[in-house]
N, C-alpha and C positions, 0 to 999 in steps of 0.2 A: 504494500500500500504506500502510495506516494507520502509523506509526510507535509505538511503547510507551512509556508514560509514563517518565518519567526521574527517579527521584528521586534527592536533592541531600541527603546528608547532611552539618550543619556540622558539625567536629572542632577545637570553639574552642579547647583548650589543650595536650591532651596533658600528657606526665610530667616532662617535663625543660623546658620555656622557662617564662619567668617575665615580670615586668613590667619588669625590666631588656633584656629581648628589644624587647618593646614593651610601652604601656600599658595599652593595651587589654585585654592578654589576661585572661583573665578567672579569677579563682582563688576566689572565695568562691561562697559559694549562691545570692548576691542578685546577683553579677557574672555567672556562669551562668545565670541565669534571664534577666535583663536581655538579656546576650546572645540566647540563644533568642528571646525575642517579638522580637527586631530582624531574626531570620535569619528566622524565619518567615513575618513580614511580607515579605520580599528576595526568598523563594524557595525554602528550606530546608525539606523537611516532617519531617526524624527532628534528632536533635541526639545524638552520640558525649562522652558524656560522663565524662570523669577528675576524682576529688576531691582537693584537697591538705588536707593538714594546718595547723598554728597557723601554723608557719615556713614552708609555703608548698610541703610536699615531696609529692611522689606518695604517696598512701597507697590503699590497698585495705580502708579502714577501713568499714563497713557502717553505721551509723550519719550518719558524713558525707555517704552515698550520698545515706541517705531523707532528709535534710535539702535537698539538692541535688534531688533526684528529685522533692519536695515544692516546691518553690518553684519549678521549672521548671515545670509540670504547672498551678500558679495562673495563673503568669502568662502563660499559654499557653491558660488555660483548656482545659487537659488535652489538646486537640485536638496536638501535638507527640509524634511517638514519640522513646520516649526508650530510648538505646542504653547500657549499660555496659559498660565494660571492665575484663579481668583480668590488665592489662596487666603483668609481673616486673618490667622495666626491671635486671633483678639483686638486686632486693628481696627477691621473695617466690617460695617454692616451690609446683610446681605443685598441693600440697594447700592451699594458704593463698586460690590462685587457687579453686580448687574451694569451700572454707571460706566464700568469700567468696560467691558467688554460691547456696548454699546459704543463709545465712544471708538473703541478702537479696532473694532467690526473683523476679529483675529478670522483663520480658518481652522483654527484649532483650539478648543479649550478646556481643561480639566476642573470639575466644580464640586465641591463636599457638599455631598448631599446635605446632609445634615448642617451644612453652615448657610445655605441657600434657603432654606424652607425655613432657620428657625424664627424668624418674626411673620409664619402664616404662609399661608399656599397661593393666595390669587397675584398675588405682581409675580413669583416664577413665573406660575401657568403662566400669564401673560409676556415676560420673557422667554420662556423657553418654544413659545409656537412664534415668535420674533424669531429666533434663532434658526428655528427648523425652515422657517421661509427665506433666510438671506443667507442659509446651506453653510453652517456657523457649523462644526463638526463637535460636539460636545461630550468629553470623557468624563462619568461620573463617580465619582469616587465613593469609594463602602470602605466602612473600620471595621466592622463585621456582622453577624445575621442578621442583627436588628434593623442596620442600614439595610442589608440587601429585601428583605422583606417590605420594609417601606418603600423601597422603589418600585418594587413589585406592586406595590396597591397606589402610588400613586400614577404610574404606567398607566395599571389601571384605569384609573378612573378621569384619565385622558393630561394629568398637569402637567406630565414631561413631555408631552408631543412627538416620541419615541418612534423611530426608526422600525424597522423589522429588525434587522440586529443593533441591537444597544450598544454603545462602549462604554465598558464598565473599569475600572482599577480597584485590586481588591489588594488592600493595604496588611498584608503579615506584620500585627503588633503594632506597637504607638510609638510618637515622638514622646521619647524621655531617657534618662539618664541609663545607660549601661542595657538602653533594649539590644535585644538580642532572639532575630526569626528566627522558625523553626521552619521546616516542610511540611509538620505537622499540621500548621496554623490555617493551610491551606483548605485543610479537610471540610470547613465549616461552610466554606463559600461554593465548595464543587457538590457538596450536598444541596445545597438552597439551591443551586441551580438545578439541577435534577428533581427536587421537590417541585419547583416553579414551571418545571417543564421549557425553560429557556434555552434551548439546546444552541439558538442564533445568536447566543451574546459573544461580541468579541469581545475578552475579557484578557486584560493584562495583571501583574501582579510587583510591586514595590515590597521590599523586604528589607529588615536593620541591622546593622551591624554586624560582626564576623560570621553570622550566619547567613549573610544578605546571597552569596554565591548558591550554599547548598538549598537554600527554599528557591529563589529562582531558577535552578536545574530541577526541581520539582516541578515548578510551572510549566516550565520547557516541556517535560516529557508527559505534560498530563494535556497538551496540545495550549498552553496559552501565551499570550508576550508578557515582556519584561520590560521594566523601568530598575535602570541602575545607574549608578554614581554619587558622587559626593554628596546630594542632598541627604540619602539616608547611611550611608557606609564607606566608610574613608578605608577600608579594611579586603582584604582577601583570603579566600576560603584559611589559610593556615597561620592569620592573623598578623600577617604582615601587613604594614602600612602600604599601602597602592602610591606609585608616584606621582597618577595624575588621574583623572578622570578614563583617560582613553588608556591605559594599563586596566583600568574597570572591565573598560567595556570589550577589550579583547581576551579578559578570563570568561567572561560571559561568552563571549563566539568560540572558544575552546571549548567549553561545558556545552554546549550548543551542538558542536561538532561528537561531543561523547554521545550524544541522541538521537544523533540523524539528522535531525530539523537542518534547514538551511535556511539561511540567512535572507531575510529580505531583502527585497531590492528598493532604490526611491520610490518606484514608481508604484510596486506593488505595498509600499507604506504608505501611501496616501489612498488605498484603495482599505487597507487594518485600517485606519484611523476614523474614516468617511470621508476625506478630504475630496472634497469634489472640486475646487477652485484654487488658481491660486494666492498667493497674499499680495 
């Protein structure tokens, strides 16, 4: 049986780690871009990307985006799909979240379920069938069954305005001190899908710390994608420090390579994501 291509999204910095974390991590437009053509060349066809501000802080600022969005996209020679996020981290409310992706009209974005719905359902609904008509590709993120169950009934009951296949990221364990995935952690989410009967979901999987390789070769071989790098694991399967983001993401195409799965291509990653348009 042929196996499906696997695509490998890097997630170089995320909200909260900085260059005191390591140095690598990448915080400007030129540091992001850089990054990108190094992941892409590794293995990497989408790039999840967060902007910081002067001082270096998470910000959902639109502008910073297109500057970022922009220089990634050069030096990529546009062939990288590029993901945003609207990500609170306890910053911003879910209209700000909304505000922001309005304004900056991405092809790609990753949304917490749970941080999008928590002040009420009718402005999503109402954003998210925005979304679905201006072909705004939206990845939604589950911490575990509770989220995925909620998606489930709000699917339902028409507020996500939901594709025939969803794109889902299903998060192995939390941001905090000393996490550490399992393979295990997986278990919960490929059950709910099976219970749900969602057999069309394209569903990727984020995973923490020196565990983040062996749960994401779990993913891999259980037919799903991966998001990896410095945002959640500065670390490699035998808990050496990684040099840089794209030493990540080329232990990830090795473990990749231990499964079968082959690697996607650009084109066939904007086809995983729903990327119908370009940026």
């Amino acid at each position: 049986m042929k196996l499906k291509p696997l695509l490998i999204m890097v997630a170089p910095n995320g909200a909260r780690r900085t260059k005191a974390d390591h140095p690598a991590l990448p915080m400007t437009a030129d540091e992001l871009a850089e990054t990108a053509r190094q992941c892409l060349a590794a293995g990497a066809a989408a790039i999840h990307v967060h902007v910081r501000d002067a001082s270096g802080r998470h910000t959902l600022d639109a502008a910073l985006y297109r500057d970022a969005i922009a220089a990634i996209r050069e030096r990529t020679q546009g062939v990288m799909a590029i993901q945003i996020t609207t990500e609170a981290i306890g910053l911003y409310s879910p209209r700000e979240q909304m505000d922001l992706v309005r304004a900056l009209h991405p092809v790609s974005v990753s949304i917490g379920l749970r941080e999008i719905i928590s002040d009420g359902e009718a402005e999503p609904a109402r954003f998210f069938a925005w979304a679905g008509r201006e072909g705004i590709a939206v990845q939604h993120i589950l911490y575990d069954r509770t989220d995925l169950d909620r998606f489930i009934d709000l699917r339902r009951r028409g507020i996500l305005a939901e594709p025939t296949s969803p794109r889902l990221l299903f998060v192995l364990g939390r941001y905090a001190a000393d996490q550490e995935s399992r393979p295990e952690d997986l278990d919960v989410f490929l059950e709910g899908l099976d219970a749900h009967g969602l057999e069309g979901a394209v569903w990727s999987v984020c995973a923490f710390g020196r565990g983040e390789t062996l749960a994401l070769t779990a993913a891999i071989a259980a037919g799903g994608h991966v998001r990896v790098g410095f945002e959640n694991s500065l670390w490699h399967a035998d808990g050496s420090l990684a040099r840089d983001n794209a030493e990540r993401v080329a232990a990830i195409v090795e473990a990749a390579g231990r499964t079968g799965r082959p690697i996607a291509s650009a084109a066939q990653a904007l086809d995983i994501l729903g990327i119908a348009r370009q940026q």
